[in-house]
C-alpha positions in Angstrom: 57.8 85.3 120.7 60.9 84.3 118.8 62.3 80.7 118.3 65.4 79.5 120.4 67.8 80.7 117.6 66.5 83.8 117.0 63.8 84.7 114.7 59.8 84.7 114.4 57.5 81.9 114.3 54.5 83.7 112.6 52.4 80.3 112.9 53.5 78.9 115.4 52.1 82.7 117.1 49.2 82.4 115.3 47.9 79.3 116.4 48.4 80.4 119.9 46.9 83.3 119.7 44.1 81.9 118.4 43.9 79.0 120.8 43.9 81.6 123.4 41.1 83.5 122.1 39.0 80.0 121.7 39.9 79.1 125.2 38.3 82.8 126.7 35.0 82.2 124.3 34.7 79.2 126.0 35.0 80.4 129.3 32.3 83.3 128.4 30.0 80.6 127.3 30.1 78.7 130.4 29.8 81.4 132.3 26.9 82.9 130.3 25.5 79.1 131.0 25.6 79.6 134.6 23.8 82.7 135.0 27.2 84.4 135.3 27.3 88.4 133.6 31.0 88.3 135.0 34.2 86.4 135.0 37.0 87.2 137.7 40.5 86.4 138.7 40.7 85.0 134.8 43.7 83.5 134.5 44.9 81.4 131.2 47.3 78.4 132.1 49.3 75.8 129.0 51.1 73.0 129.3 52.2 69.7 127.7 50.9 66.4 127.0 51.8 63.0 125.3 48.8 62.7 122.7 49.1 59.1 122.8 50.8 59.4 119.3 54.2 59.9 119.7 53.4 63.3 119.7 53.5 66.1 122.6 50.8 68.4 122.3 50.2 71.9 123.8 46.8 72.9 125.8 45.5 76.4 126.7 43.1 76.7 129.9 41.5 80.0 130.7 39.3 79.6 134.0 38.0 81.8 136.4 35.4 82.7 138.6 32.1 83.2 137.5 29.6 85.5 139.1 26.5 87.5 139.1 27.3 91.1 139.5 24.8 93.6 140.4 23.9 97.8 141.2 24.0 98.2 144.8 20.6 99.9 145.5 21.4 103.8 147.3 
């Protein structure tokens, strides 16, 4: 990912990519909480929000389906 003009934003990446990979533990955990052993048609979505602060803030979803998979007996 490079900035509008040009050039890397090592942090900036960073702190995505590590938001990202919080956002997929937590979906694993809540799956796992469920009885789920599987997680399909993940999907991660972001957007924007007014913090309340003057501030716009960035948020990372990951969500998907959780199941139960299992061997299908022969």
């Amino acid at each position: 990912m490079s900035a509008f003009f040009g050039g890397k934003q090592g942090g900036a990446i960073r702190m995505i990519n590590q938001t990202r990979e919080d956002a997929l533990a937590n979906l694993s955990r809540n799956a796992e909480a469920l009885g789920a052993n599987a997680v399909l048609a993940m999907r991660f979505d972001s957007g924007e929000f007014d913090s309340g602060q003057m501030k716009v803030m960035e948020e990372i979803t990951a969500y998907g389906t959780a199941v139960r998979l299992s061997a299908l007996a022969d």
